[in-house]
N, C-alpha and C positions, 0 to 999 in steps of 0.2 A: 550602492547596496552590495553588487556581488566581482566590482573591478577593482577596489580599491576601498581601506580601511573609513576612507568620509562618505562613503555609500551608507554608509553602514547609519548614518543620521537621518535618512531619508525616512521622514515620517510615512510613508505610505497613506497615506491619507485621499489623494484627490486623483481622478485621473491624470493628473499631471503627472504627478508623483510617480504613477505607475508605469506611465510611456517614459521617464526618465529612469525608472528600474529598468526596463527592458533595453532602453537603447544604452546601459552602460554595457550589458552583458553583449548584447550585439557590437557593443564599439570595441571588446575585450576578443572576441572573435576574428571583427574584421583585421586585427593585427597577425592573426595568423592565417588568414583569407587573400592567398597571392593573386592578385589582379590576372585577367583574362584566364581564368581556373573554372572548372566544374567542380573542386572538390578542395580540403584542408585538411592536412592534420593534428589532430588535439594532443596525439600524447603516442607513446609507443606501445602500450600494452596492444594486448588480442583480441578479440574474439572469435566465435568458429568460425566466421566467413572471412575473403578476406579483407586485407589494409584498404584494398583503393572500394571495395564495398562500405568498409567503414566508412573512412574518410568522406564519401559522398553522403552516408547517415547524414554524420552532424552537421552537415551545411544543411540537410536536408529539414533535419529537424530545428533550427534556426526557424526556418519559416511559421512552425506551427505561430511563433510572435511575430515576426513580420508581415505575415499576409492581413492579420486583424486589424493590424495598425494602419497598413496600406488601403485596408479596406473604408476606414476611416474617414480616408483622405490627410490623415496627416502626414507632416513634412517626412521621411524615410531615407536620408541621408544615406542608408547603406543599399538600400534595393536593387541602385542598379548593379551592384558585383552580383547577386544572386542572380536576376537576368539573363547577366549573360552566362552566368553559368547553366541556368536550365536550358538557354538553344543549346552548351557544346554540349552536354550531358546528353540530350535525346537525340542529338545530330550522329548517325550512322558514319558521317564523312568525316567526322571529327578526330582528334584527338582522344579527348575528353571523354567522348563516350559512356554513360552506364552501362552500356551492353544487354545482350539480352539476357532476360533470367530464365532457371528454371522454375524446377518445383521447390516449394517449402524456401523461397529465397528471401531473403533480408531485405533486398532491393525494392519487394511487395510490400512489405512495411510501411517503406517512406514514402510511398506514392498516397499514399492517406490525404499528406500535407498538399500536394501539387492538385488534388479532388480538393481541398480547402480552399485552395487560393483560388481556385476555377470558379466554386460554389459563389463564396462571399465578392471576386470582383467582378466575374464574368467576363466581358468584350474589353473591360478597362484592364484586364491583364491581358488578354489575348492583341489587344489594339498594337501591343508592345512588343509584339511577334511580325516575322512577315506572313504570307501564306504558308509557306512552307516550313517554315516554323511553326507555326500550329501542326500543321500536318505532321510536322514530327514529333510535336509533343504527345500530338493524339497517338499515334501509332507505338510510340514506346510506353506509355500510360494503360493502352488498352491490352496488352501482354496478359494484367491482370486479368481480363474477364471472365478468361476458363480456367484460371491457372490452377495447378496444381496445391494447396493450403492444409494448414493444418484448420480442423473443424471445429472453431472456436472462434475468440473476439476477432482474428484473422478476416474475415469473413466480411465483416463494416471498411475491411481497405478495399474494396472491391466497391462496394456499394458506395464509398466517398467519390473514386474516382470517376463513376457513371453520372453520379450527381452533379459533378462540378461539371461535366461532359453536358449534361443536360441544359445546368444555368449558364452553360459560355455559347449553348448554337452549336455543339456540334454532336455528331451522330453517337449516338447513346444505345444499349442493350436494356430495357426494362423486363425483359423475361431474366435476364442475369442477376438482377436485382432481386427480383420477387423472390429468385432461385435462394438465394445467397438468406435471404429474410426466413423463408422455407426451414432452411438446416439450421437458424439460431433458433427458431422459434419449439427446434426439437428441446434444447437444455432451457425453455424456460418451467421456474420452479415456480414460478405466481409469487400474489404478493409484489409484484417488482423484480424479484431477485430471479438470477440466472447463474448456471454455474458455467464456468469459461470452457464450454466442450462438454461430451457427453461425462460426466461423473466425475469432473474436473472441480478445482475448486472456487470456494463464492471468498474473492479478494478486490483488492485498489482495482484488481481490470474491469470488474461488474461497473463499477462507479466510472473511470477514463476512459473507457474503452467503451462497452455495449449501453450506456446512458447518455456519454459524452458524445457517441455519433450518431448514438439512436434523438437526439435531444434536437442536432443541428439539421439533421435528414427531417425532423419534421417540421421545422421551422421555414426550410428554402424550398423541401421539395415538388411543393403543390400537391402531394399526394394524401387527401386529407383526411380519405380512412384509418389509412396506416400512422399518418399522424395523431388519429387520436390515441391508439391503441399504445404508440410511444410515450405521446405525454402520459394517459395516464400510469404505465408501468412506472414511469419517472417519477411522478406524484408519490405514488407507494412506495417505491425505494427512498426518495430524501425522508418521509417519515422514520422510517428508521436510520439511514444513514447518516443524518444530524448527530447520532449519537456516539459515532465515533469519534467528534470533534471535543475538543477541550476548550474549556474558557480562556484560555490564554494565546490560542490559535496553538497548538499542537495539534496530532493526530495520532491516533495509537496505530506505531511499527509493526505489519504483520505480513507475513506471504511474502513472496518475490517480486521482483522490479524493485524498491524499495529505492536505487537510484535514481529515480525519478524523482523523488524529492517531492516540490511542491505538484506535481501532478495529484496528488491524493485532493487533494481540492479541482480539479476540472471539473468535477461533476458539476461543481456549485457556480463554476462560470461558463457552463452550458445551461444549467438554471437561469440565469439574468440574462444571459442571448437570448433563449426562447421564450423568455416574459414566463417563464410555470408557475402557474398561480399554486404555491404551495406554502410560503414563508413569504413574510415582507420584503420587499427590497432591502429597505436593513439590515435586515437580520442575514439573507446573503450576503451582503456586501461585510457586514462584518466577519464573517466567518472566510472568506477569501481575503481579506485585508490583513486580516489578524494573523493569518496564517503564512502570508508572505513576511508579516515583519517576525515571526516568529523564525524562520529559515533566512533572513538577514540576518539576526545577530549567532548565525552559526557558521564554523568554518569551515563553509561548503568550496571553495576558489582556490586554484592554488595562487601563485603570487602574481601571475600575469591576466587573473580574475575569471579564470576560463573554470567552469563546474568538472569538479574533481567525482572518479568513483567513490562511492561510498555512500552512507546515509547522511549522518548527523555532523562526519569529518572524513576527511580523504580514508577508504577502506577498503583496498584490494581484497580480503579475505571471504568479504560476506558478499561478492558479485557471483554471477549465474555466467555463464558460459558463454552470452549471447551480450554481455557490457561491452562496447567497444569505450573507445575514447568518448566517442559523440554522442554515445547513448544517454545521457542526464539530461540531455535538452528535450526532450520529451517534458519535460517541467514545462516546458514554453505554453505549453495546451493550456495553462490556466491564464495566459493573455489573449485568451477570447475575446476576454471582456474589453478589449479597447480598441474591436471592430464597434461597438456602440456609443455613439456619441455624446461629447457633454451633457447635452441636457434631454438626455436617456432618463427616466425615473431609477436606472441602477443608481448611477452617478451622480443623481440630484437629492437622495436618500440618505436622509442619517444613518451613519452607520448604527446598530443597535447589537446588543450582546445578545449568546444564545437566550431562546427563550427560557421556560422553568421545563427541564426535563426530569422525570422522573429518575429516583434513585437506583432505579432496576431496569433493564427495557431487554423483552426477550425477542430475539429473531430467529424461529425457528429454522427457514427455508437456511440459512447462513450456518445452524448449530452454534450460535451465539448469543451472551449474556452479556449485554453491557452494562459496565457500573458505572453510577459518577458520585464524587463527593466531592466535599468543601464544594460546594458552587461550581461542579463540575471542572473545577482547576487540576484535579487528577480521573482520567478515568482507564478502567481496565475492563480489558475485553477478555472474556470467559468463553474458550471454544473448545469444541473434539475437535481431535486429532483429522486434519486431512491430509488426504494422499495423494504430492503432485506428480502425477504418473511420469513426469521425465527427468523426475530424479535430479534435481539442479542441487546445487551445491548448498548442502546447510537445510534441506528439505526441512527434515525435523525439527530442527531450530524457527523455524519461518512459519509453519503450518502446526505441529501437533503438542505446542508446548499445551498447559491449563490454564496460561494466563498471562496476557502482553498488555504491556501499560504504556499513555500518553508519556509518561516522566521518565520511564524507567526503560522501553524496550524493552529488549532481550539478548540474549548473548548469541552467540556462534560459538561451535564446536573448533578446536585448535588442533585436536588429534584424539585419537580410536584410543591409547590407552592411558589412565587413569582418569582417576575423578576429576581434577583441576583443570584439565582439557574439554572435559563433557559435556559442558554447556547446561550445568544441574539448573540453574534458576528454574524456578514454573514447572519441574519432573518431577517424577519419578524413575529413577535408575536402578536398574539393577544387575548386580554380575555373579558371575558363576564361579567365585572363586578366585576367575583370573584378569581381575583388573578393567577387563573390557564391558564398560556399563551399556546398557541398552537401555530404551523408554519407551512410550507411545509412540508406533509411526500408523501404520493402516488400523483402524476401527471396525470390528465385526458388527457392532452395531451403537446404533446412537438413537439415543431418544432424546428431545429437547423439550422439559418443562417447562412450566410457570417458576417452579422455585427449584430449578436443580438441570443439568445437562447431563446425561449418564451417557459414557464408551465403555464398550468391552473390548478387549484388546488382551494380544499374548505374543509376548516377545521370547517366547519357546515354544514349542509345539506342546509342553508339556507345564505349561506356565499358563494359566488365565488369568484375568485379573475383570475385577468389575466396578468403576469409576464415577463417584456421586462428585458433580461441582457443584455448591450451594452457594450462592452470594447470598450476604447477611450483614448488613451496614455497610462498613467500613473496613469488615473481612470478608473473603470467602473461602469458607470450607472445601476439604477434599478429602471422601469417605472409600479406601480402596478396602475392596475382599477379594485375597488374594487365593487361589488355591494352585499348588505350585507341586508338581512334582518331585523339586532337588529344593537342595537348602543354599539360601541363596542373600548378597550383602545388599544392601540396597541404603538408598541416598534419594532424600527430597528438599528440593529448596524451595527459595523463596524468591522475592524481586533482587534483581541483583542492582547494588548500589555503588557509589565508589568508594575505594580502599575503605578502610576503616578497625578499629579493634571491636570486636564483638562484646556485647553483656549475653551471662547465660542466667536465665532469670525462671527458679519454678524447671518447669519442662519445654522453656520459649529462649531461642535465641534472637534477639533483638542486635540491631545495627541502626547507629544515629551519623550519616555521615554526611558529606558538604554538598551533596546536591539530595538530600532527603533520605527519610528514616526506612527499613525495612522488618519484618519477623517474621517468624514462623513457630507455632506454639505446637509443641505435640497434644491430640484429643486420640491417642488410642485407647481401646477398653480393657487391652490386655497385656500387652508388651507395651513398654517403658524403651522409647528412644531417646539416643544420644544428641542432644544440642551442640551445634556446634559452628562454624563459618567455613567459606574456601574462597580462597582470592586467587582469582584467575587472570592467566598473561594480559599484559596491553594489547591491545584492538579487537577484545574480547564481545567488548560491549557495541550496538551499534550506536550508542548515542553519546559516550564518552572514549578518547583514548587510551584515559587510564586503567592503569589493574582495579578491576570488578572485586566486589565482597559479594557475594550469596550466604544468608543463614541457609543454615541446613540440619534435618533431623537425620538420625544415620544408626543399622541397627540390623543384625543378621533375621533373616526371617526360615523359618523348619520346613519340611515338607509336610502338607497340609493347606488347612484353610487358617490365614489367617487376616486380619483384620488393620490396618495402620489409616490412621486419624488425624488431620491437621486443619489448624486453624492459619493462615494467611494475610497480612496485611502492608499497606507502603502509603508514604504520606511525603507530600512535599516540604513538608516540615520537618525539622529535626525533633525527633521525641521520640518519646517511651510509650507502646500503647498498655493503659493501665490498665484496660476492661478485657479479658481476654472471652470470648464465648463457651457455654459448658455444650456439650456433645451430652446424650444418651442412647442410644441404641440396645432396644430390649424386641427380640422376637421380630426383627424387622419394621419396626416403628422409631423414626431418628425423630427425636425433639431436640431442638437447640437453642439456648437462652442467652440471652445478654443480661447478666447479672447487676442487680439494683435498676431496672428497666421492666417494663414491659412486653419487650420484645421477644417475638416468641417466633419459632417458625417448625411444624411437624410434616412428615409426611412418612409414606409407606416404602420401604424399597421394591 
């Protein structure tokens, strides 16, 4: 699968299958995993912390798969180099050393994994220690307890590491835990949904992070109040959460981490660990199965098979400040699944395809609107703008576009001046004359309907803007009123596709290119914009390397109020969309038809 181009045959199908995915990537590893080592390195790039921090990550995060598999009992050919790497790592006398940490440290991270292997093996991992060896793992493990954190998903690396303290026999803090449950239970929004810290945003961490340890804390930890309170929040999130998934095993690109890759499915195999009675067996199994063969036939490895930054292909551009080398293996988390044995009902389970989802699914708590079509083979998620308050790179691009697709992602910004840099897909842009566009980043307010997501937003002090998203078939509309002090150029696209020559068709720029069609039809009332395209540098995209096409509408707007209208749509098929939707807005009353149809949809601004 991920070491070598005949991986890449591996049906994924059986748990075999999937302990032979994991042990190529572990066997592509251990070639860079120097014997009697606590640590490795992947690659030369940075992060903010530093090299020998890194370095111990990704061995670190290796484990999230290996300790599952250990747990197992199955054969683990590579276990023992980690071994001995966790005594020199927590050994003070050592070489090797982790060291101590402080505050806000990286090092608190990876101790999640070391609460995991605690958890699920107990005394069978500890038996493999001497005394003192335990003692040292505990003492450099419990550093966590009081530490210092940022107040978010952070917060379950504390609570893993008590845990696995608790399942191994040794001395545990459960006021630390209660504590720790205490300050997550401030950002829960109901419904299931949490946002990652007070005002932070609802992304992949809600699902890998505060589901995926909230899921296994109540499966191991005898705690069975708080357990139920877990599962059910979990209950209510996979309800909606299924609906980010694609029929073809994608998931639609949104928020940061995004190198993690297949971790966007952990959720679903911390679902068939904890048996949640929410979806069949099959039907989870197919949605993690589907989605790892979906991330095989991508080229995610560089040539010595080791997981490259990036999403969909090796991509330095679109990483966060906190990517090391070893950061992608975080994907590992979705080899939960093969701490459970053959004949587990995960595993003895037909796989089965998503159920019948609705063509529309709203998640208020989230500020999202998910779509699917064709049989949910494409779906697009419809969100306001969030604001990740630490400003990581490509914020905007990740969090506040009006629409990110299973097919299609989204772009990255390349540079601050001109349009072709800007990352227009899914915006609205606008400049002042001098070239430098701006869009939605922080939202003064958001309401989330049944048939519409509205943000206000101003990207001047003297600039508002007020934003209808409508999903409506197989488009969705976007109704801006704009009242703006200066007179100002602005630019809105569409899904960006690869290269291609545009058709300008009517007042709709259409694009038919080799990985699926895109448009953008102008519906304004008053002013008449320019159709047009822009094709944006390589590694623009995160899910292709080539130069990007964006259709796009484009067209000065006056000081005042005024009004601009777009209809939206992307298909994994190559085509023309013939049916465009009509727009009316009279006295704040929007009806919108689908002509020769039935389809109607009105409501009030």
């Amino acid at each position: 699968m991920w070491a070598a181009n005949k991986e890449k045959s591996n049906p994924l199908s059986s748990r075999q299958d999937v302990v032979a995915s994991l042990n190529a990537m572990l066997g592509a590893l251990d070639k860079q995993f120097p014997a009697e080592s606590s640590r490795f390195s992947l690659g030369d790039t940075c992060a903010h912390y530093a090299t020998d921090i890194a370095q111990m990550e990704g061995l670190s995060r290796a484990l999230w798969g290996l300790f599952p598999l250990m747990a197992s009992g199955e054969s683990t050919p590579f276990s023992e180099k980690y071994i001995t790497a966790i005594k020199q790592g927590t050994d003070p006398q050592n070489a090797g050393y982790w060291g101590e940490t402080g505050p806000y440290d990286q090092r608190l991270v990876e101790m999640a994994a070391y609460g995991l292997g605690l958890s699920l093996l107990g005394d069978k991992l500890t038996e493999r220690f001497t005394e003192r060896e335990v003692m040292n793992l505990h003492a450099w493990l419990n550093q966590i307890t009081d530490a210092q954190m940022p107040d978010s998903n952070w917060n379950y690396f504390a609570i893993m590491v008590q845990l696995g303290f608790k399942r191994a026999g040794l001395p545990y803090d459960q006021a630390a835990v209660d504590r720790r449950f205490a300050m997550m239970d401030a950002y829960y929004l109901g419904d299931g949904w949490y946002s990652d810290g007070a005002g932070r945003p609802k992304d992949y961490y809600i699902s890998m992070a505060f589901h995926f340890y909230g899921l296994i804390y109540a499966t191991l930890s005898g705690d069975e109040e708080r357990a139920m309170v877990l599962r059910e929040r979990s209950r209510l999130f996979a309800e909606d959460f299924i609906y980010w998934s694609a029929a073809n095993g994608a998931s639609v690109p949104f928020g940061r981490s995004l190198t993690y890759r297949f971790a966007m499915v952990a959720f679903w195999s911390a679902v068939a660990f904890s048996g949640l009675e929410v979806f069949t067996p099959g039907v989870v199994k197919g949605i993690v199965l589907r989605h790892l063969r979906w991330w095989q036939q991508q080229p995610i490895t560089d040539r010595d098979g080791i997981l490259t930054l990036g999403f969909a292909y090796p991509n330095l551009a679109m990483c966060e400040d906190y990517n090391s080398p070893g950061s992608p293996y975080w994907a590992l988390k979705t080899f939960l699944i093969l701490a459970l044995p053959e004949e587990h009902p995960f595993w003895q389970a037909e796989e089965q395809p998503l159920p019948a989802l609705a063509e529309k699914h709203v998640i208020p708590h989230a500020q999202q609107i998910l779509m699917h079509s064709n049989g949910s083979q494409h779906v697009t998620m419809l969100t306001a703008g969030q604001l990740e308050l630490n400003n990581y790179v490509n914020t905007e691009a990740k969090y506040t576009k009006f629409a990110y697709s299973s097919r299609f992602g989204f772009t990255i910004e390349r540079g601050r001046f001109g349009l072709k840099h800007a990352a227009c897909d899914s915006m609205l842009l606008l400049a002042d004359g001098d070239n430098y566009f701006r869009g939605r980043r922080e939202c003064e307010a958001v309401r989330v309907e049944e048939n519409y997501i509205f943000s206000r937003w101003s990207p001047w002090h003297d600039v508002h803007i007020e934003t209808w998203q409508v999903p409506f078939g197989e488009w969705h509309l976007r109704l801006h009123r704009i009242n703006s002090g200066r007179t100002l150029q602005t630019a809105e696209g569409g899904f960006a596709v690869m290269k291609t020559e545009h058709q300008i068709r009517d007042r709709g720029c259409y694009l038919a290119a080799e990985n699926g069609s895109s448009a953008i039809v102008d519906l304004s009332p008053v002013i008449t914009r320019e159709p047009d395209s822009m094709v944006t540098p390589p590694n623009s995209s995160v899910m292709f390397p080539e130069c990007a096409a964006i259709p796009l509408l484009k067209t000065d707007i006056p000081q005042g109020e005024s009004w601009l209208c777009c209809a939206v749509t992307a298909s994994e098929k190559q085509k023309y969309f013939a049916v465009t939707p009509q727009l009316n807005i009279t006295h704040n009353q929007v009806v919108i038809r689908e002509p020769g149809s039935e389809r109607q949809l009105s409501f009030t601004l």
